[in-house]
C-alpha positions as CSV (number, residue, x, y, z in Angstrom):
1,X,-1.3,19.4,7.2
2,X,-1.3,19.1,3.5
3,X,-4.6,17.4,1.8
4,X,-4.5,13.5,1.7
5,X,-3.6,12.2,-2.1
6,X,-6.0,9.6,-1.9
7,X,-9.7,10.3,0.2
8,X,-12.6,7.5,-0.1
9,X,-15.5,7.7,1.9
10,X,-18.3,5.0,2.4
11,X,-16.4,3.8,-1.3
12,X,-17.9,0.7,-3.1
13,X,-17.6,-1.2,-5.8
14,X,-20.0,-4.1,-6.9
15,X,-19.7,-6.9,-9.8
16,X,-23.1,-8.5,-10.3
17,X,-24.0,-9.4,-6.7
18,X,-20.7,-9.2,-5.6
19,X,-19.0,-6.5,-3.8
20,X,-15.8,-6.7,-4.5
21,X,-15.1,-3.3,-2.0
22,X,-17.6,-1.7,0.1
23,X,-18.4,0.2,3.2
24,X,-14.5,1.7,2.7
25,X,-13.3,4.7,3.9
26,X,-9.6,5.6,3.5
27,X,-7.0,9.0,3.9
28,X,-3.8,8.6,2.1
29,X,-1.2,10.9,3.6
30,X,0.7,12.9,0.9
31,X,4.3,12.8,1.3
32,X,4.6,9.0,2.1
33,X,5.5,5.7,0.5
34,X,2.6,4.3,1.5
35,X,1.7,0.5,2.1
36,X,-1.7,-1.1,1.3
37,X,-1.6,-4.6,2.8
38,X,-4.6,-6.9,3.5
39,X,-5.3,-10.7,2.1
40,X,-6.5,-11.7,-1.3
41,X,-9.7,-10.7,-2.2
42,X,-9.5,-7.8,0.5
43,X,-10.4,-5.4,-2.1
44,X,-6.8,-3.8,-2.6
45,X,-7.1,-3.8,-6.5
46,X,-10.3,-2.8,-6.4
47,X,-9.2,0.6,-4.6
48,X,-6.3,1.2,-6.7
49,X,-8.4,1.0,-9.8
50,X,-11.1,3.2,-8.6
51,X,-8.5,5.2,-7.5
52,X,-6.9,5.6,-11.4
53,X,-9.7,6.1,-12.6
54,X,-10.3,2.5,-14.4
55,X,-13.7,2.0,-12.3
56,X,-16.6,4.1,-11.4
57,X,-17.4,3.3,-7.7
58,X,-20.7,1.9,-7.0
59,X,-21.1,3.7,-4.1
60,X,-19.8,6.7,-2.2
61,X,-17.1,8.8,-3.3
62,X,-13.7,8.9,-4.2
63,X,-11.2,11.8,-4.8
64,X,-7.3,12.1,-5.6
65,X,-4.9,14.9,-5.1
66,X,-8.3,16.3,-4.4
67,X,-10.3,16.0,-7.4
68,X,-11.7,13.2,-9.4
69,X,-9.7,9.9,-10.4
70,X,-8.9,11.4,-14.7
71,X,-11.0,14.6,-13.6
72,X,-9.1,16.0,-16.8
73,X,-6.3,15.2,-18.5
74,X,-3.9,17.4,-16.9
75,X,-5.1,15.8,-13.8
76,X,-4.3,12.1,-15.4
77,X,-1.1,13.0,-15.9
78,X,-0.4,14.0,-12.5
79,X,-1.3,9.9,-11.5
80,X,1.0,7.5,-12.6
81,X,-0.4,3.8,-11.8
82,X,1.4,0.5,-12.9
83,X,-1.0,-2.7,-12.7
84,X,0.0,-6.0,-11.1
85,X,0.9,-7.6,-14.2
86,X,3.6,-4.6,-15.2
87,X,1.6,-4.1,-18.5
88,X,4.1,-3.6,-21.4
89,X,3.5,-4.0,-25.4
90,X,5.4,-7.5,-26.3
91,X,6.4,-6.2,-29.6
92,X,8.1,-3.5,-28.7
93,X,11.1,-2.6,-28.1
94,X,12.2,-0.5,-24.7
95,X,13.5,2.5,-26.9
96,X,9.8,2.3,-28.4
97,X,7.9,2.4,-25.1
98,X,9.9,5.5,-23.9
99,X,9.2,7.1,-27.5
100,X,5.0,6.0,-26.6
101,X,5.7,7.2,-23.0
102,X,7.3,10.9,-24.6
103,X,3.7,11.4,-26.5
104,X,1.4,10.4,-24.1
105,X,2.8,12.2,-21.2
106,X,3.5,16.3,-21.2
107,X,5.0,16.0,-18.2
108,X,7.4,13.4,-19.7
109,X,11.2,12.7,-18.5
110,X,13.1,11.9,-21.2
111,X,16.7,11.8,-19.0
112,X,15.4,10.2,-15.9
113,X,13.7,7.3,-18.6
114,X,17.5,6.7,-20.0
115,X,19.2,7.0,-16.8
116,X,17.0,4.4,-15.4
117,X,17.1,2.0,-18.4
118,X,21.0,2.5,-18.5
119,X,21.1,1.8,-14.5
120,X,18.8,-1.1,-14.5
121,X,20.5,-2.9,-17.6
122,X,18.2,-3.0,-19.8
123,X,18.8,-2.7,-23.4
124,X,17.2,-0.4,-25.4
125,X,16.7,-2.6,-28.8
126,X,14.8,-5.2,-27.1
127,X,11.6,-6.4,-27.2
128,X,9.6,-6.5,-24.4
129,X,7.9,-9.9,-25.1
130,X,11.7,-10.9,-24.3
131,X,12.7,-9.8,-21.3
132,X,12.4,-11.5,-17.8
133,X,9.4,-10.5,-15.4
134,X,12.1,-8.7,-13.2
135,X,13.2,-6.4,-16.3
136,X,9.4,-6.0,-17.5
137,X,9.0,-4.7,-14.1
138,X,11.6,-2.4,-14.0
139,X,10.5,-1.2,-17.7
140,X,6.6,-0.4,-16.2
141,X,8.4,1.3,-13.4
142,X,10.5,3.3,-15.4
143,X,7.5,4.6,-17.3
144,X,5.2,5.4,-14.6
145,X,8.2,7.0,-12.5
146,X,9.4,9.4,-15.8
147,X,5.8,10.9,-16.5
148,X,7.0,12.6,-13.3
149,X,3.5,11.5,-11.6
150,X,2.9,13.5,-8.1
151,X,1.1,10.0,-7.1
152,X,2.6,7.1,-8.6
153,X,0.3,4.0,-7.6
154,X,1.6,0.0,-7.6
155,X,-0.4,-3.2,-7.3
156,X,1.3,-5.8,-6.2
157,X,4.6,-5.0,-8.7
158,X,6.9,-7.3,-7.3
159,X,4.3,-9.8,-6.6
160,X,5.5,-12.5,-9.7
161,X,9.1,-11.5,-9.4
162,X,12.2,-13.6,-7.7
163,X,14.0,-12.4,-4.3
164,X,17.0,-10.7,-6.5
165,X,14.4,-8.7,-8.7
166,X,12.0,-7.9,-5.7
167,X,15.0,-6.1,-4.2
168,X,16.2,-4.4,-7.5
169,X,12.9,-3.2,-8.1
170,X,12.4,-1.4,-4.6
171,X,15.6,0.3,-4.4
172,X,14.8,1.7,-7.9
173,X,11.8,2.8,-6.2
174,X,13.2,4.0,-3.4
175,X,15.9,5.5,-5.5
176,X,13.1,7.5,-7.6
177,X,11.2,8.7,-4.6
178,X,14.5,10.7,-3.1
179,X,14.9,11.9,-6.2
180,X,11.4,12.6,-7.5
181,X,9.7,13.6,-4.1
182,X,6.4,12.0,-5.0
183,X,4.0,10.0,-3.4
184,X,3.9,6.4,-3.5
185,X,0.6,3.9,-2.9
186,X,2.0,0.7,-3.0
187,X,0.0,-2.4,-2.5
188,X,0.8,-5.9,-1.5
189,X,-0.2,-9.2,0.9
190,X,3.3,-10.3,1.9
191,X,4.5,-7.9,4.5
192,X,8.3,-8.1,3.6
193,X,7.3,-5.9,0.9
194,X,6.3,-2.6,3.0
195,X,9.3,-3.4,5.2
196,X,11.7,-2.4,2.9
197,X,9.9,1.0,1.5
198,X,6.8,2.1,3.3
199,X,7.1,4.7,6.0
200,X,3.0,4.5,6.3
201,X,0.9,1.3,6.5
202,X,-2.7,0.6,5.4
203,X,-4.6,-2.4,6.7
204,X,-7.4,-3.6,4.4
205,X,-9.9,-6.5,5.5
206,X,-13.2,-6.9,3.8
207,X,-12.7,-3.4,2.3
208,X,-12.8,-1.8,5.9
209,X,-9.6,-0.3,7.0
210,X,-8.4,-1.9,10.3
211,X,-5.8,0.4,11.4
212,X,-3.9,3.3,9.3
213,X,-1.0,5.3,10.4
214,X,2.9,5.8,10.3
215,X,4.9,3.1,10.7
216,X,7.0,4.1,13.6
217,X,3.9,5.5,15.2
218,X,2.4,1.8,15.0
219,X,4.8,0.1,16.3
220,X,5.2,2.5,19.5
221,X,1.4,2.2,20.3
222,X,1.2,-1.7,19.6
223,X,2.3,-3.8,22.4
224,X,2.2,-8.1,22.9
225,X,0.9,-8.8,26.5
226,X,1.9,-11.9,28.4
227,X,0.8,-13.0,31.6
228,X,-1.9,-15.1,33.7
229,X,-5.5,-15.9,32.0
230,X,-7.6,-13.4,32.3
231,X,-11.0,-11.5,30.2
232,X,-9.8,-8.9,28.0
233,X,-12.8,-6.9,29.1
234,X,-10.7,-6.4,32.7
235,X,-7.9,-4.3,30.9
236,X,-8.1,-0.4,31.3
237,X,-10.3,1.3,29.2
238,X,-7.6,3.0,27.4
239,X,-5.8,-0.5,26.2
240,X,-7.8,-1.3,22.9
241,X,-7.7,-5.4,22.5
242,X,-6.8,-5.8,18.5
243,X,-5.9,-9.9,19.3
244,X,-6.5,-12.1,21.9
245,X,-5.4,-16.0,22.6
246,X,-5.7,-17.8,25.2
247,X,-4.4,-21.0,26.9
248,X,-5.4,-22.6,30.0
249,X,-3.8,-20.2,32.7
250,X,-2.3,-17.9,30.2
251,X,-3.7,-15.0,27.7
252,X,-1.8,-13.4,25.6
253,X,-3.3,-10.0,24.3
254,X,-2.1,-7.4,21.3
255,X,-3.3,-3.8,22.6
256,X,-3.3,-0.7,21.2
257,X,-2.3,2.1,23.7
258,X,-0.5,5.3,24.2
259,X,0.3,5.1,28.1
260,X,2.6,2.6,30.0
261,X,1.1,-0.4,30.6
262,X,2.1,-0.7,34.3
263,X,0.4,-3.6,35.7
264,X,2.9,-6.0,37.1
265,X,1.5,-9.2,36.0
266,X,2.0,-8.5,32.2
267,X,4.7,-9.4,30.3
268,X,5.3,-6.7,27.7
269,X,6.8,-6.8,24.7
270,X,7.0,-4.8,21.3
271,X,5.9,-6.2,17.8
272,X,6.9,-6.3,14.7
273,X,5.8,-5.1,11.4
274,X,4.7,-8.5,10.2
275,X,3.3,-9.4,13.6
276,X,1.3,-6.2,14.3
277,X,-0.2,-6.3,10.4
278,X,-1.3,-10.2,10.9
279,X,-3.0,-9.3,14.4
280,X,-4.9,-7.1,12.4
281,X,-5.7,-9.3,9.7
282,X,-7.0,-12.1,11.7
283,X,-10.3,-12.9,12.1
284,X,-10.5,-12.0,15.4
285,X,-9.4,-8.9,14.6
286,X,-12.2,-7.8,12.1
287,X,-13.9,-7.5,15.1
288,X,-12.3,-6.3,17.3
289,X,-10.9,-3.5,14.9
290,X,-14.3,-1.8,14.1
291,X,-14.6,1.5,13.8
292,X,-11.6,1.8,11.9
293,X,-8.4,3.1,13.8
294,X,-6.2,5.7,12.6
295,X,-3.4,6.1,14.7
296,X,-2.2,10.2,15.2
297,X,0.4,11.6,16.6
């Protein structure tokens, strides 16, 4: 198993009195698109900024593609990370930012950066102050995916965008990662977003990680159970309880599990992405979900 592209352990980060991430400990997979999903103010940014280097952690440690975030520069140039607000310069123009992005970057692309601006429309004598958020997000795109980054991290990029960008903008992503072969750490609260790239999900509540693992791996181990009230404490030992409701004859359980669930009076049924992420995400589910779960094959 190759070495995880992104390791935190016991990782904080404090503002005044506030933590804004603490207590967090994380392995990022290499070879993924990877999905970092949690509510606001769940510390995602936080991470991703550590993580390139733009914070020191208050606590614990922090490494990518095992060293530390901007260890040197050759080792910045191997991270590529695009903010939420798609940074560009307003004045100027998109031939101008692939000139800034040719002397800043040794490891630049110079015909993967035309082909994309050609591909995606955008023309070259524009300004960037003029362009729509859609094409300034494809413009920060371009730039982090043509430094040829072997980690190319996103927060939120699509989060200010409309339906029609959102989609342009991950299929040029997903267009660049089959080309490019890099690894992707892409964060985001709305759950429609990791549908559509991520092969790997991350679920971040309070800082903690709740549950980390393959996608397809997930959602075979995840199951909805239906069927007359009862205390979750009754299941088998080996049927972890990440949700619970109940009604008055009925409960309803989310378990985790990797054998048949065989008792008759249960209901079974498989969850979705969006269903297995919120179960997770719910305040029941802080609970329930500590220590954090990675799920292996």
């Amino acid at each position: 198993m190759s070495a995880p592209v992104l390791r935190a352990e016991g990782l904080g980060r404090r503002y005044g009195r506030r933590w804004a991430l603490r207590d967090c400990d994380l392995d990022v997979p290499a070879g993924h698109v990877v999905g970092l999903v949690g509510p606001n103010g769940a510390g995602k940014t936080t991470l991703l900024s550590v993580a390139a280097g733009q914070l020191a952690p208050t606590t614990g440690t922090v490494s990518v593609l095992g060293r530390a975030p901007a260890a040197s520069p050759a080792h910045l140039g191997r991270v590529a990370f695009v903010a939420q607000d798609t940074p560009t310069y307003a004045s100027l123009t998109v031939a101008e930012h692939l000139t800034l992005g040719a002397r800043l970057n040794p490891r630049w692309d110079a015909a993967t950066a035309a082909d994309r601006i050609a591909r995606v429309g955008l023309d070259p004598s524009a300004k960037a102050g003029r362009l729509s958020g859609g094409q300034r997000a494809q413009l920060a795109l371009t730039l982090g995916i043509a430094k040829r980054p072997d980690l190319l991290i996103l927060d939120e990029p699509v989060a200010a965008l409309d339906p029609l960008a959102c989609r342009e903008f991950h299929q040029g992503l997903m267009e660049a990662v089959a080309d490019l072969g890099m690894s992707v750490l892409l964060s985001s609260h709305l759950v429609s977003d990791l549908e559509r790239t991520c092969d790997y999900v991350v679920v971040l509540v309070d800082s903690r990680v709740q549950v980390a693992g393959e996608v397809e791996d997930l959602l075979a181990t995840h199951h909805r159970l239906t069927g007359p009230r009862r205390d979750g404490a009754r299941l088998p030992s080996d049927q972890h309880v990440v949700a619970a409701s109940h009604t008055g004859r009925q409960s309803t359980f989310v378990v985790r599990t990797r054998e048949p669930v065989l008792d008759p009076a249960w209901r079974v049924s498989g969850l979705d992405l969006e269903d297995l992420v919120l179960s997770y995400m719910s305040a029941g589910a802080r609970d329930a979900a500590r220590p954090v779960l990675e799920v292996r094959r």
